[in-house]
C-alpha positions in Angstrom: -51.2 43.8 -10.8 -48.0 42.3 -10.4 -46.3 43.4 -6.3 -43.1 44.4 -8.5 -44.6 47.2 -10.4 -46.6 49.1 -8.0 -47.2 53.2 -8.5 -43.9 53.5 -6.8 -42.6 51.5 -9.6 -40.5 49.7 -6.6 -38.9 46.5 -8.3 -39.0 43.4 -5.9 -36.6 40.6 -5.7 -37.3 37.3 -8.3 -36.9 35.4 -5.3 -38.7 36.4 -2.0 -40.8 38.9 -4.1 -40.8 41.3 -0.9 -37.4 42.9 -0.9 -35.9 45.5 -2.8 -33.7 43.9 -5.6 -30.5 45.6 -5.7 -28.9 43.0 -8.5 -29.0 40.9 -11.1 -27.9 37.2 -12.5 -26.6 37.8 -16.0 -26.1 33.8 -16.4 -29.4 33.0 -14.7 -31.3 36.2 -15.6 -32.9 36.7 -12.1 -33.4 39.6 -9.8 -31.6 39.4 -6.7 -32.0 41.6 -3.1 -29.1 41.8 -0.6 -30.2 38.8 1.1 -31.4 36.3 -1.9 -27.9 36.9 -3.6 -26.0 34.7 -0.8 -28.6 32.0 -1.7 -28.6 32.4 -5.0 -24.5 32.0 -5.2 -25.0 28.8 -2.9 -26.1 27.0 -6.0 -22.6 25.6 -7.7 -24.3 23.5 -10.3 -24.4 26.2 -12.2 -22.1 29.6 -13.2 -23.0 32.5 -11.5 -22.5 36.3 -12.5 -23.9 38.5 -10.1 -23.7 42.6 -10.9 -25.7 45.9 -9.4 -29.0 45.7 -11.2 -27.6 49.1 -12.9 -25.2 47.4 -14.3 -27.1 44.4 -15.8 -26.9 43.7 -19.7 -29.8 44.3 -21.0 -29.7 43.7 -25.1 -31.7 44.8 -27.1 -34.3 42.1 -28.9 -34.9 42.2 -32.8 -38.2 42.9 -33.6 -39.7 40.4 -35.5 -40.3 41.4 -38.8 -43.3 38.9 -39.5 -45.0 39.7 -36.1 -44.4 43.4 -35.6 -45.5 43.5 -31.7 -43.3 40.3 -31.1 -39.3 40.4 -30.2 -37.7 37.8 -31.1 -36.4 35.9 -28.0 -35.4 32.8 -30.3 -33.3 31.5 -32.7 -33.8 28.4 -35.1 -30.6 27.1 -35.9 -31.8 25.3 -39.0 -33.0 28.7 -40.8 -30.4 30.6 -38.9 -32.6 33.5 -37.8 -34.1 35.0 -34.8 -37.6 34.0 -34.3 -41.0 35.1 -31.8 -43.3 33.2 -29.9 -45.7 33.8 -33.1 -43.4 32.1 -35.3 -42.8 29.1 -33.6 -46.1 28.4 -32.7 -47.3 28.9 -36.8 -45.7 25.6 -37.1 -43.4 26.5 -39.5 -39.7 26.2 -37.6 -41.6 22.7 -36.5 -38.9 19.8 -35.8 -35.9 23.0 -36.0 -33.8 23.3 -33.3 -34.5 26.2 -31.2 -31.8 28.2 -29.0 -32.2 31.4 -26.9 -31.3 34.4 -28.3 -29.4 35.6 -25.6 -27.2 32.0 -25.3 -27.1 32.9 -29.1 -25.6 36.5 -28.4 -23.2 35.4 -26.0 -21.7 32.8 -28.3 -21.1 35.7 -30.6 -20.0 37.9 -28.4 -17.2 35.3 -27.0 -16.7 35.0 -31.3 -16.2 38.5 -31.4 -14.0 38.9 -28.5 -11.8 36.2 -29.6 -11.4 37.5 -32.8 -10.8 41.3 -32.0 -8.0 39.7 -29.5 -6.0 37.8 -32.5 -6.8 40.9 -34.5 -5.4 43.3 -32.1 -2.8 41.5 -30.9 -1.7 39.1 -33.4 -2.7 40.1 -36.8 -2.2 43.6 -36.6 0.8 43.7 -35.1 2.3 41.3 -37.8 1.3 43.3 -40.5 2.6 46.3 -38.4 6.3 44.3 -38.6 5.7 43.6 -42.4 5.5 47.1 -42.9 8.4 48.4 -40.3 10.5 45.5 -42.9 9.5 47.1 -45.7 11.2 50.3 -44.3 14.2 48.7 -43.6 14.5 47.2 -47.2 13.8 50.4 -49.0 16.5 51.8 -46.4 18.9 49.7 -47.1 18.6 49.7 -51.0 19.6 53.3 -50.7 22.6 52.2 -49.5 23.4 49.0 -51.8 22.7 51.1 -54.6 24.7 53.6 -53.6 27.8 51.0 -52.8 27.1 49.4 -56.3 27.5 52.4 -58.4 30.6 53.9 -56.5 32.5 50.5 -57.4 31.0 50.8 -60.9 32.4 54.3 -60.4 35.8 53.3 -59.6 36.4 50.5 -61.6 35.6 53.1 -64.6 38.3 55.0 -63.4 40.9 53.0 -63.8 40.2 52.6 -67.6 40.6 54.9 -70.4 38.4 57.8 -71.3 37.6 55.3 -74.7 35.1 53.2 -72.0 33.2 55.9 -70.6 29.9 55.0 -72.8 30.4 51.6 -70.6 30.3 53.0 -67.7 27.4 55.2 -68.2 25.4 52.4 -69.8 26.0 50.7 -66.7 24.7 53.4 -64.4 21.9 53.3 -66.1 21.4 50.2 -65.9 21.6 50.4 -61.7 19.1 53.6 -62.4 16.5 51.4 -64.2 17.2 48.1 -61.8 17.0 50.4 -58.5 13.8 52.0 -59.8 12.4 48.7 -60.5 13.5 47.1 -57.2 12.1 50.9 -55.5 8.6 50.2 -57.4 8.6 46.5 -56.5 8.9 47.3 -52.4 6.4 50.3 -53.0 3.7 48.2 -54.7 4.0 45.4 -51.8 4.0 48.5 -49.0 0.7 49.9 -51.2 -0.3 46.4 -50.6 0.0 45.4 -46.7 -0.8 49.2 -46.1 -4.3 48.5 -47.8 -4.7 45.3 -46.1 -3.7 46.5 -42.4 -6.1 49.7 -42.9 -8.7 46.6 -43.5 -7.6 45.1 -40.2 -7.9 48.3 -38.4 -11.7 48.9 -39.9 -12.0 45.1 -39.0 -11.3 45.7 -35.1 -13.4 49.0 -35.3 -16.4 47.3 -36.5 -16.1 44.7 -33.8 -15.9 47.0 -31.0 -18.7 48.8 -32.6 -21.1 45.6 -32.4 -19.6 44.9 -28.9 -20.8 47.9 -27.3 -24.1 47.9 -29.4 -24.9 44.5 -28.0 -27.4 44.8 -31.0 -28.4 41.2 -31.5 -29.4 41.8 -35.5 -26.0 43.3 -36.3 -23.8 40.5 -34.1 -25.4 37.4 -35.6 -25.1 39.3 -39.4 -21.5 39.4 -38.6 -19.0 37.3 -40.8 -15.4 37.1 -39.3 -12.4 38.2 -42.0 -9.7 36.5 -39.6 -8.9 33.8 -42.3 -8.7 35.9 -44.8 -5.5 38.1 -42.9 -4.1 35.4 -41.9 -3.2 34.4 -44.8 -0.5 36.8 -45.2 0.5 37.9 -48.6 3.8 35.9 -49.9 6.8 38.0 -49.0 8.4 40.0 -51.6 12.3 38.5 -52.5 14.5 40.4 -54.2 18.1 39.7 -54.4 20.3 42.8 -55.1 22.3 42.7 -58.0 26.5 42.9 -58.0 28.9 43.8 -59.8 31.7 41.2 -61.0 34.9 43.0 -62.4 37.0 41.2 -65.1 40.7 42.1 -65.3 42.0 39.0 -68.2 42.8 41.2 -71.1 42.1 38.5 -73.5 38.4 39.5 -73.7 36.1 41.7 -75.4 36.1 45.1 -73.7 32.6 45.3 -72.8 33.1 42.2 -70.9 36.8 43.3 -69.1 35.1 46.0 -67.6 33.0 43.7 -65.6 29.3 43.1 -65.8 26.1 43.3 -63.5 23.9 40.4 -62.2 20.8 40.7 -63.0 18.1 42.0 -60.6 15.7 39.4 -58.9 12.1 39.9 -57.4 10.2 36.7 -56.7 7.7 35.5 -54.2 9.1 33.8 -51.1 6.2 32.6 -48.6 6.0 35.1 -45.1 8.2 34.0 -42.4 5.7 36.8 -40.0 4.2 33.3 -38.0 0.8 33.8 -36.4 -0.1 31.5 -34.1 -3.6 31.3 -31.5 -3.1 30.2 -28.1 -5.7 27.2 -29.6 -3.3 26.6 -32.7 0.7 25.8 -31.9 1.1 24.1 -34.8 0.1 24.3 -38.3 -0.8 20.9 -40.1 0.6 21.9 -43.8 4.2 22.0 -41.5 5.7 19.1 -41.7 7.6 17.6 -38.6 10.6 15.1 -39.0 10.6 11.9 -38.4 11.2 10.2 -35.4 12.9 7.2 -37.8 13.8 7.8 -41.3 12.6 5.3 -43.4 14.4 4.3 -46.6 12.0 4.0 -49.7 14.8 2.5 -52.6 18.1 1.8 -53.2 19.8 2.5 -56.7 23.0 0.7 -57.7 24.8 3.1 -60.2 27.6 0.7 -61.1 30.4 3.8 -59.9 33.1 2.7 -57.8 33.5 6.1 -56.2 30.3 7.4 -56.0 30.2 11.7 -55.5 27.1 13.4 -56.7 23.1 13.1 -57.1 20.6 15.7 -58.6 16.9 15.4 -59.6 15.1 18.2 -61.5 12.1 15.4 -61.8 11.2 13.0 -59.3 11.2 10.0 -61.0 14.8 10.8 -63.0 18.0 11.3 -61.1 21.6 12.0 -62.6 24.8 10.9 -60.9 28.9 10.9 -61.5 31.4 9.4 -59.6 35.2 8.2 -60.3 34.2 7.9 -64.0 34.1 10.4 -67.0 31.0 9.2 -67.5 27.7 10.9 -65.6 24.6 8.4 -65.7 20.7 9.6 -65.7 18.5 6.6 -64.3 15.1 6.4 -63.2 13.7 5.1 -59.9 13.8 1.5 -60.7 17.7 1.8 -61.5 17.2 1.6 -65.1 20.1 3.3 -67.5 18.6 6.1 -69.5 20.8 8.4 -70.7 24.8 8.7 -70.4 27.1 11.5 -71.2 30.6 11.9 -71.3 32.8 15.1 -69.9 34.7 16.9 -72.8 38.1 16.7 -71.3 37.8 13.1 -70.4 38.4 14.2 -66.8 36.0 12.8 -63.7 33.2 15.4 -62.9 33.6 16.4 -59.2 29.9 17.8 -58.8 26.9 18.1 -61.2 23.1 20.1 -60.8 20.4 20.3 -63.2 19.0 23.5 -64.5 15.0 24.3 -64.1 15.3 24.4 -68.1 16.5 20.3 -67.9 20.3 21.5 -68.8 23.0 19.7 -66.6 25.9 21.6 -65.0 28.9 19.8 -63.8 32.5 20.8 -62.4 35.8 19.8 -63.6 38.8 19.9 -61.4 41.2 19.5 -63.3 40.3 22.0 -66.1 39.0 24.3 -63.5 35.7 24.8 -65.5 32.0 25.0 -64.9 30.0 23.2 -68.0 26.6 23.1 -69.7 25.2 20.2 -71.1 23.3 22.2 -73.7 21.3 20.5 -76.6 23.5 17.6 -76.8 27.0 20.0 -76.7 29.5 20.5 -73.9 29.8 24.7 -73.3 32.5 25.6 -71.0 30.5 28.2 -68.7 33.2 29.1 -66.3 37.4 29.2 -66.2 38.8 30.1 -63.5 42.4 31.0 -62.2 44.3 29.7 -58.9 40.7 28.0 -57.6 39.4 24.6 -58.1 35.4 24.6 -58.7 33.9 21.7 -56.3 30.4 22.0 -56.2 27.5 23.7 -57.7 23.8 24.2 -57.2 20.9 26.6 -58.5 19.3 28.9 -56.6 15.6 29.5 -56.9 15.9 32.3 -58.9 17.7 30.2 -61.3 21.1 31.9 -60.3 24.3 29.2 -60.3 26.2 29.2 -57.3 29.9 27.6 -57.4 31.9 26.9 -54.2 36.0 27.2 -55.1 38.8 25.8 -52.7 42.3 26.5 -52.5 44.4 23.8 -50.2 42.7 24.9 -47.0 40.0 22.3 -45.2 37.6 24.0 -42.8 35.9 21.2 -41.4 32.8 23.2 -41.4 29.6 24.7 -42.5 29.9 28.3 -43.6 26.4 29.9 -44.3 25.9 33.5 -45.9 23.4 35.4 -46.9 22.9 37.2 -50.2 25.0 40.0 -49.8 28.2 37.7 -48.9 27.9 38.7 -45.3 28.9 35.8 -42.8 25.6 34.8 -40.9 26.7 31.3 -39.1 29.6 28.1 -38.8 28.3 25.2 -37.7 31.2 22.6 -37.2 29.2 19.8 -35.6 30.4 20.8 -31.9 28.6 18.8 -29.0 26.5 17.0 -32.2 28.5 14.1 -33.6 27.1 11.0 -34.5 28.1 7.5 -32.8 31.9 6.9 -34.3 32.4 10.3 -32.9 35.2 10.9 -35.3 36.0 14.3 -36.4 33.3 16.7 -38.3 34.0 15.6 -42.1 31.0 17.6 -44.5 30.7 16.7 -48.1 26.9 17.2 -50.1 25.1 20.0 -48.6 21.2 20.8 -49.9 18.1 22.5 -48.2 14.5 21.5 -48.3 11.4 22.9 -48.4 11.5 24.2 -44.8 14.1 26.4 -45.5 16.6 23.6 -43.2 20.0 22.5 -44.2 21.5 18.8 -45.1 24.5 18.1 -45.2 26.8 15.0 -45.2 29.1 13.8 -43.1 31.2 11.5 -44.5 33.3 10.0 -41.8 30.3 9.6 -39.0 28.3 8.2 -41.3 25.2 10.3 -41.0 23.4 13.5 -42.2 23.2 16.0 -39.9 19.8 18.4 -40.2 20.1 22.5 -39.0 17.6 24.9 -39.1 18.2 28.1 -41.0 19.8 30.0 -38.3 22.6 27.0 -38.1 20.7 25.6 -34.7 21.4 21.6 -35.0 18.2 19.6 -35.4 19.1 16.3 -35.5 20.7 13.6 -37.5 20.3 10.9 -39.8 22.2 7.7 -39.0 19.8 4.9 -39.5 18.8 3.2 -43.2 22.6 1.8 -43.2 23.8 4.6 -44.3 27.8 4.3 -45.3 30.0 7.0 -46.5 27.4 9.4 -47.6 28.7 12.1 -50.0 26.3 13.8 -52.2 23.1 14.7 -51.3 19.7 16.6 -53.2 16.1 17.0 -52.0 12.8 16.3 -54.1 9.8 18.0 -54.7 8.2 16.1 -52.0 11.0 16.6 -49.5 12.9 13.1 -49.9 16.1 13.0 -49.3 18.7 11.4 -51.7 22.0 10.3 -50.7 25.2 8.8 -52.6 27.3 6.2 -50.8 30.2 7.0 -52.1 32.2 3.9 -51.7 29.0 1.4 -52.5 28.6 3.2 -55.3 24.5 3.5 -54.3 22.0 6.4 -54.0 19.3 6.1 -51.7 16.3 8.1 -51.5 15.0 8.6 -47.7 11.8 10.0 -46.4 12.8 12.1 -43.2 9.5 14.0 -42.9 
């Protein structure tokens, strides 16, 4: 009979075999007394982890299902199951490669660990700030809405009693967009709730098979951590205004004043997770260290202002010419048009529908190129329209000047509400002349481009107005216009060279 388990069921030490053990070796799985445990910790080619023999882990073994007497102390990597003794002697895991079932349960539970740690403390959490967001919006709408339809309210007031209909057609209009913007927030809240009440069941089925130490249930366990991360797109909806018209020369319906229309697209989550293991993500794209110019296009302009692309491989210009050009890559001429007042166009933008938008100074319009024909879009009165661009929603933005020159980068955010200035302070380029901004665009990283005409450079911000860096190699001279590609290439006019040049900065 083995010493260790005598009648007095007194357990000896691995070691000496005459002492009482009093611990255990989780790493080594050996029995240790008082005395042995010095020795045994004397050994640093290997880890140690030395507990009260109470306290040892002791897991549980798998039956084996084959050989019903047997546990299964292995695990055959190649079949990816636990095995017995039985089994591997049958022959049939022959040439497999064999691991213990406890080194197997440990790598699983350090799996599990890791992932109930990003789950608690990353994932949750983010989906936790998603929601808390989503409050906020629905708060807030409350109180656009609520803004919106007491100007509706006022403007109507001013009006004869003959344009109530308008105004109540209007409310109802806010009604119907406010619902629909209510329902769009609700649906995404339905959403994340669902999927954070999955993350919550996720970390409570961990915990459960940490604490079981059950070796069948940990190595059946499939991680759902890439799944949430991939965190839904975030829901964009720009709140709709309301633009009063007071030029009596118009139909009434459109003196009263109109509304924009409500917008709710996807806009990828700006919630980053990141693991300790992963810093940066690979489908982020870093700038370069040296921009490096990929082709030059000679446009023939004297002055050179604007570029646009709406395809990659097309790109229309104007300059100091009533003429705007549409060449491809190669700098061949494909298409021409000419302004209907005969006056140069000061800025142009394409449409996602193909249809080209240019200013006129000197008309003070905004017009359409639409199926071959000229359409004034936009009049105005005591502004000059500059420059133009299309929001993602397909929305037309116009920037208007008066006599005044900022020197400066204004930025707001949808509402109209001032978020930053950036005049180039501490970040000029080498002439070191004053800040001069001309073309402004953004990319695909949410940064902003602009030009700066009299340094000779682009400078590069992030979206909070934080400056980046700038572009001064590729010979850049008098850079004016500028537009950004599918793919994130820049493309800049030289104004006085009359030259666009398409630059790869990331």
């Amino acid at each position: 009979m083995d010493p260790r388990y005598s009648a007095q069921e007194i357990l000896l030490c691995d070691l000496c075999q005459t002492a009482a053990l009093q611990s255990h070796c989780e790493l080594c799985h050996v029995n240790l007394c008082i005395v042995c445990v010095g020795k045994h910790l004397s050994d640093s080619s290997k880890r140690h982890n030395v507990v009260p023999y109470k306290h040892r882990f002791t897991p549980s073994f798998l039956k084996c299902p084959n050989h019903i007497q047997k546990h299964c102390e292995l695990y055959c990597e190649k079949c990816d199951i636990p095995v017995c003794s039985i089994c591997i002697s049958s022959g049939k895991h022959k040439g497999h490669d064999l691991s213990d079932a406890l080194q197997k349960l440990n790598t699983k539970l350090k799996d599990l660990k890791k992932d109930l740690n990003e789950l608690e403390k990353i994932i949750y959490p983010a989906y936790k700030a998603i929601e808390s967001d989503l409050i906020s919006e629905k708060v807030n709408l409350e109180k656009h809405y609520e803004k919106l339809t007491t100007a509706v309210t006022k403007h109507g007031e001013d009006w004869y009693r003959t344009i109530d209909i308008i105004v109540n057609k209007q409310k109802s209009e806010i009604d119907e967009m406010k619902a629909k913007h209510l329902a769009a927030l609700n649906i995404k809240a339905n959403e994340i709730k669902e999927i954070t009440s999955d993350v919550k069941q996720s970390i409570f089925d961990v915990k459960k098979m940490l604490d079981s130490n059950d070796v069948s249930l940990t190595t059946a366990y499939t991680s759902r951590n890439d799944e949430f991360r991939n965190v839904p797109p975030k829901i964009n909806i720009s709140f709709p205004s309301f633009y009063s018209h007071h030029v009596m020369t118009e139909q009434l319906n459109q003196m009263f004043g109109s509304l924009s229309k409500l917008s709710i697209t996807g806009e990828k989550q700006t919630y980053i997770m990141q693991t300790p293991e992963a810093v940066s993500c690979p489908s982020v794209k870093p700038l370069l260290d040296e921009p490096e110019l990929i082709t030059t296009i000679d446009t023939g302009y004297g002055l050179l202002y604007s570029v646009t692309s709406l395809r990659d491989e097309e790109i229309w210009t104007c300059g100091h010419d009533k003429i705007m050009k549409l060449y491809n890559l190669q700098g061949k001429l494909l298409k021409s048009m000419k302004t209907k007042s005969g006056n140069d166009p000061r800025n142009i933008a394409v449409a996602k529908s193909g249809e080209l938008i240019y200013t006129d100074t000197g008309k003070r319009t905004v017009n359409i190129l639409k199926n071959k024909q000229i359409q004034e879009v936009i009049r105005l009165q005591g502004w000059i329209p500059l420059y133009v661009c299309f929001t993602s929603s397909g929305d037309l933005l116009v920037t208007m000047d008066t006599d005044n020159k900022a020197s400066a980068v204004v930025v707001v955010n949808q509402a109209g509400k001032f978020r930053f200035r950036y005049n180039a302070y501490g970040h000029l380029c080498t002439d070191k002349k004053s800040f001069d901004p001309r073309g402004i665009t953004t990319d695909s990283k949410g940064q902003i481009l602009t030009a700066d005409y009299s340094n000779n450079c682009i400078h590069i911000l992030d979206q909070d107005g934080q400056f980046l860096c700038y572009i001064y190699t590729c010979d850049l001279q008098f850079p004016w216009g500028l537009c950004v590609d599918t793919t994130d290439n820049l493309l800049v006019t030289e104004c006085m060279r009359g030259k666009v040049k398409k630059i790869k900065y990331m």
